[in-house]
C-alpha positions as CSV (number, residue, x, y, z in Angstrom):
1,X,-11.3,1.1,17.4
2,X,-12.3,-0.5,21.0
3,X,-12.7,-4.7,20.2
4,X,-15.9,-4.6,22.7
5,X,-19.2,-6.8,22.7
6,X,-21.4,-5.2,20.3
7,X,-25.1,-6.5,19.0
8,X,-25.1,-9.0,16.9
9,X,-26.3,-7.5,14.1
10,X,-23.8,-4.4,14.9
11,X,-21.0,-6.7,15.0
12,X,-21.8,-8.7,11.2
13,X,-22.1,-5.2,9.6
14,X,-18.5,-4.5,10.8
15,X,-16.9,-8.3,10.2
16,X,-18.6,-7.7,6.9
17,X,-16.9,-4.0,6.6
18,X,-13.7,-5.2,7.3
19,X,-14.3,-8.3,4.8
20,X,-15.5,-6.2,1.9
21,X,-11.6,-3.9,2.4
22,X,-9.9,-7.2,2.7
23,X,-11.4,-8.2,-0.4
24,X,-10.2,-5.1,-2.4
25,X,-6.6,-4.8,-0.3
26,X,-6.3,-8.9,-0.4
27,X,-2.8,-10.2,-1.8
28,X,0.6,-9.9,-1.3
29,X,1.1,-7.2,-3.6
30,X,-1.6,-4.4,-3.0
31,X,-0.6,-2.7,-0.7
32,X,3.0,-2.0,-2.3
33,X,1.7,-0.9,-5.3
34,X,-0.8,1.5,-3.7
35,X,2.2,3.0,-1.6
36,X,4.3,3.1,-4.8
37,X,1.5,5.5,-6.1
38,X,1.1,7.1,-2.7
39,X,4.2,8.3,-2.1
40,X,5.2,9.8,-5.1
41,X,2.0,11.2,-7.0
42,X,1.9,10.0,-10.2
43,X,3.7,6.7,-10.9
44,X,4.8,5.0,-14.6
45,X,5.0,1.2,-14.6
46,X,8.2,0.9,-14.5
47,X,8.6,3.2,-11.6
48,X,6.3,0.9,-9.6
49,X,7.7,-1.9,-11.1
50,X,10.6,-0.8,-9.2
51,X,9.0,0.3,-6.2
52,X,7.8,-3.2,-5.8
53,X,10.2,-5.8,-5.1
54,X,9.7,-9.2,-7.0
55,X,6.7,-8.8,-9.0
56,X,6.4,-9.9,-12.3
57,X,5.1,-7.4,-15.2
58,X,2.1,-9.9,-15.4
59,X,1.7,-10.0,-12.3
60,X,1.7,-5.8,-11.7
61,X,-0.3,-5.3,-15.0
62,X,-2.8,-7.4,-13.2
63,X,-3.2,-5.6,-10.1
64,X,-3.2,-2.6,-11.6
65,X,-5.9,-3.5,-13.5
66,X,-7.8,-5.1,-10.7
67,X,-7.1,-1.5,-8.6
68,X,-8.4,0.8,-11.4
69,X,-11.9,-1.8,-11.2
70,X,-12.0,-1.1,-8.0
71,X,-11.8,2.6,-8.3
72,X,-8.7,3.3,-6.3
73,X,-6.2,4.0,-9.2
74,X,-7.1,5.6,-12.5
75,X,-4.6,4.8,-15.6
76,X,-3.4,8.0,-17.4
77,X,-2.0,8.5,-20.8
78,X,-0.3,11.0,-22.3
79,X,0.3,11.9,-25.8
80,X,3.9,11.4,-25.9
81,X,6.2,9.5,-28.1
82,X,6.1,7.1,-27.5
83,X,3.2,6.9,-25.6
84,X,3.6,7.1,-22.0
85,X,0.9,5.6,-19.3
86,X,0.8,6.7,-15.1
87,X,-0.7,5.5,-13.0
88,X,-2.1,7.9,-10.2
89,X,-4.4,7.1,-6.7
90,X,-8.3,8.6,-7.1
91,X,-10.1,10.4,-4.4
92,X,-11.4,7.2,-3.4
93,X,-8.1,5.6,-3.1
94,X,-6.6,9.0,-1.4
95,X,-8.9,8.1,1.3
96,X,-6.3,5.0,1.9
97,X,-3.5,7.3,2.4
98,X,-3.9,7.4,6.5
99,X,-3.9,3.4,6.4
100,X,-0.8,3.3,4.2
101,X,1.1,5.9,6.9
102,X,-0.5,3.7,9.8
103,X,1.0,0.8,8.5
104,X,4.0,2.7,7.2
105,X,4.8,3.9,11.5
106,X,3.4,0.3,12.7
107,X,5.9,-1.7,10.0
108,X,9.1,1.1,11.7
109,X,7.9,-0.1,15.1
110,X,7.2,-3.6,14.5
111,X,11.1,-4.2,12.7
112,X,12.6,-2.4,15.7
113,X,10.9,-4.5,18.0
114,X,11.5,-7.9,16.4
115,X,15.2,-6.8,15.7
116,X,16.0,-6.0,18.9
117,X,19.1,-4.0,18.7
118,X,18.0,-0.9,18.5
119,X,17.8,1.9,21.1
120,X,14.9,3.8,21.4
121,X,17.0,6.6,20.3
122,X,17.7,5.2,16.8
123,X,16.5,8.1,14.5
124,X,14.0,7.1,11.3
125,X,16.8,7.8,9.3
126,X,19.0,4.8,11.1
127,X,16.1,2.4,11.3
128,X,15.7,3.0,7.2
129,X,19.5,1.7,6.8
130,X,19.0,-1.5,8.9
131,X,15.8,-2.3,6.6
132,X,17.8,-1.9,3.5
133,X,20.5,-3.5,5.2
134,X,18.3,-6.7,5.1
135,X,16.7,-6.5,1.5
Protein backbone atom coordinates (compact mmCIF):
# COMPACT_ATOMS: atom_id res chain seq x y z
CA UNK A 1 0.00 0.00 0.00
CA UNK A 2 1.86 3.43 -1.16
CA UNK A 3 -0.20 6.50 1.04
CA UNK A 4 0.01 8.69 -2.44
CA UNK A 5 -2.47 11.48 -3.76
CA UNK A 6 -5.12 9.69 -5.42
CA UNK A 7 -8.59 11.20 -7.15
CA UNK A 8 -10.85 12.20 -5.00
CA UNK A 9 -13.27 9.89 -5.74
CA UNK A 10 -10.45 6.99 -5.73
CA UNK A 11 -9.49 8.06 -2.39
CA UNK A 12 -13.48 8.02 -0.59
CA UNK A 13 -13.88 4.48 -2.15
CA UNK A 14 -10.79 3.40 -0.13
CA UNK A 15 -11.37 5.58 3.31
CA UNK A 16 -14.74 3.99 2.85
CA UNK A 17 -12.99 0.29 2.31
CA UNK A 18 -10.99 0.60 5.20
CA UNK A 19 -14.20 2.06 7.27
CA UNK A 20 -16.49 -0.78 6.28
CA UNK A 21 -13.24 -3.57 7.83
CA UNK A 22 -13.02 -1.26 10.84
CA UNK A 23 -16.54 -1.62 11.28
CA UNK A 24 -16.59 -5.48 11.36
CA UNK A 25 -12.88 -5.78 13.21
CA UNK A 26 -13.94 -2.60 15.60
CA UNK A 27 -13.39 -3.43 19.51
CA UNK A 28 -11.07 -4.49 21.73
CA UNK A 29 -11.79 -7.97 21.50
CA UNK A 30 -12.05 -9.01 17.73
CA UNK A 31 -9.20 -9.52 16.82
CA UNK A 32 -8.30 -12.03 19.77
CA UNK A 33 -11.05 -14.07 19.29
CA UNK A 34 -10.59 -14.36 15.50
CA UNK A 35 -6.76 -15.49 16.26
CA UNK A 36 -8.08 -17.84 18.94
CA UNK A 37 -9.98 -19.53 15.97
CA UNK A 38 -7.16 -18.96 13.58
CA UNK A 39 -4.58 -20.58 15.19
CA UNK A 40 -5.95 -23.63 16.16
CA UNK A 41 -8.84 -24.71 13.67
CA UNK A 42 -11.72 -25.35 15.42
CA UNK A 43 -12.21 -23.61 18.80
CA UNK A 44 -14.90 -24.50 21.86
CA UNK A 45 -15.93 -21.53 24.04
CA UNK A 46 -14.11 -22.23 26.65
CA UNK A 47 -11.01 -22.72 24.69
CA UNK A 48 -11.38 -19.16 23.40
CA UNK A 49 -12.47 -18.09 26.51
CA UNK A 50 -9.12 -18.87 27.44
CA UNK A 51 -7.38 -17.76 24.60
CA UNK A 52 -8.65 -14.36 25.35
CA UNK A 53 -7.53 -12.73 28.34
CA UNK A 54 -10.21 -10.77 30.39
CA UNK A 55 -13.33 -11.14 28.57
CA UNK A 56 -16.40 -11.89 30.17
CA UNK A 57 -18.77 -14.93 28.88
CA UNK A 58 -21.25 -12.12 27.95
CA UNK A 59 -19.06 -10.30 26.55
CA UNK A 60 -17.47 -13.33 24.16
CA UNK A 61 -20.99 -14.80 23.59
CA UNK A 62 -21.58 -11.40 22.09
CA UNK A 63 -18.84 -11.18 19.75
CA UNK A 64 -19.20 -14.32 18.63
CA UNK A 65 -22.44 -13.71 17.74
CA UNK A 66 -21.75 -10.37 16.12
CA UNK A 67 -18.76 -12.50 14.00
CA UNK A 68 -21.01 -15.29 12.79
CA UNK A 69 -23.52 -12.09 11.42
CA UNK A 70 -20.87 -10.97 9.78
CA UNK A 71 -19.99 -14.13 8.14
CA UNK A 72 -16.45 -14.62 9.39
CA UNK A 73 -17.13 -17.50 12.00
CA UNK A 74 -19.75 -20.14 11.64
CA UNK A 75 -21.10 -21.85 15.10
CA UNK A 76 -20.85 -25.73 14.96
CA UNK A 77 -22.65 -28.29 17.03
CA UNK A 78 -22.17 -31.62 17.52
CA UNK A 79 -24.33 -34.25 18.82
CA UNK A 80 -22.54 -35.04 21.83
CA UNK A 81 -23.49 -35.39 25.36
CA UNK A 82 -23.75 -33.15 26.45
CA UNK A 83 -23.95 -31.07 23.60
CA UNK A 84 -20.86 -29.53 22.54
CA UNK A 85 -20.71 -26.10 20.24
CA UNK A 86 -17.13 -24.84 18.12
CA UNK A 87 -16.62 -22.33 16.76
CA UNK A 88 -14.61 -22.42 13.45
CA UNK A 89 -13.31 -19.26 10.86
CA UNK A 90 -15.41 -19.43 7.17
CA UNK A 91 -13.80 -18.95 3.89
CA UNK A 92 -14.66 -15.42 4.24
CA UNK A 93 -13.03 -15.07 7.52
CA UNK A 94 -9.88 -17.35 6.26
CA UNK A 95 -9.30 -14.60 3.99
CA UNK A 96 -8.24 -12.63 7.38
CA UNK A 97 -5.65 -15.10 8.19
CA UNK A 98 -2.64 -12.93 6.32
CA UNK A 99 -3.84 -9.78 8.43
CA UNK A 100 -3.83 -11.79 11.70
CA UNK A 101 0.04 -13.08 10.77
CA UNK A 102 0.85 -9.35 9.72
CA UNK A 103 -0.24 -8.17 12.87
CA UNK A 104 1.01 -11.30 14.58
CA UNK A 105 5.10 -10.32 13.07
CA UNK A 106 4.32 -6.41 13.45
CA UNK A 107 2.98 -6.96 17.40
CA UNK A 108 6.86 -9.35 17.74
CA UNK A 109 8.61 -6.33 16.27
CA UNK A 110 6.70 -3.58 17.75
CA UNK A 111 7.37 -5.21 21.72
CA UNK A 112 10.99 -5.57 20.89
CA UNK A 113 11.26 -2.19 19.83
CA UNK A 114 9.49 -0.51 22.69
CA UNK A 115 11.27 -2.86 25.16
CA UNK A 116 14.39 -2.19 24.20
CA UNK A 117 16.54 -4.84 25.68
CA UNK A 118 16.63 -7.07 23.22
CA UNK A 119 19.34 -8.00 20.64
CA UNK A 120 18.47 -8.41 17.25
CA UNK A 121 19.57 -11.90 17.82
CA UNK A 122 16.88 -12.73 20.33
CA UNK A 123 15.18 -15.83 18.78
CA UNK A 124 10.95 -15.88 18.51
CA UNK A 125 11.17 -18.32 20.98
CA UNK A 126 12.99 -15.77 23.65
CA UNK A 127 10.89 -12.78 22.57
CA UNK A 128 7.57 -15.20 23.45
CA UNK A 129 9.05 -15.56 27.16
CA UNK A 130 9.55 -11.78 27.72
CA UNK A 131 5.71 -11.27 26.54
CA UNK A 132 4.47 -13.83 28.98
CA UNK A 133 6.88 -12.55 31.27
CA UNK A 134 4.78 -9.35 31.32
CA UNK A 135 1.05 -10.80 31.32
Amino acid sequence: MSCQPLKTEEHKKEIMAVQDSMDVLNGKWKISIISSICYYNKRRFSDILNDVVGISNKMLSKELKELEINKLIKRIVLNTQPITVQYELTSHGKSLQTIINNLRDWGMKHRKEIIGNTSPNDSEHELEKIIEKEM
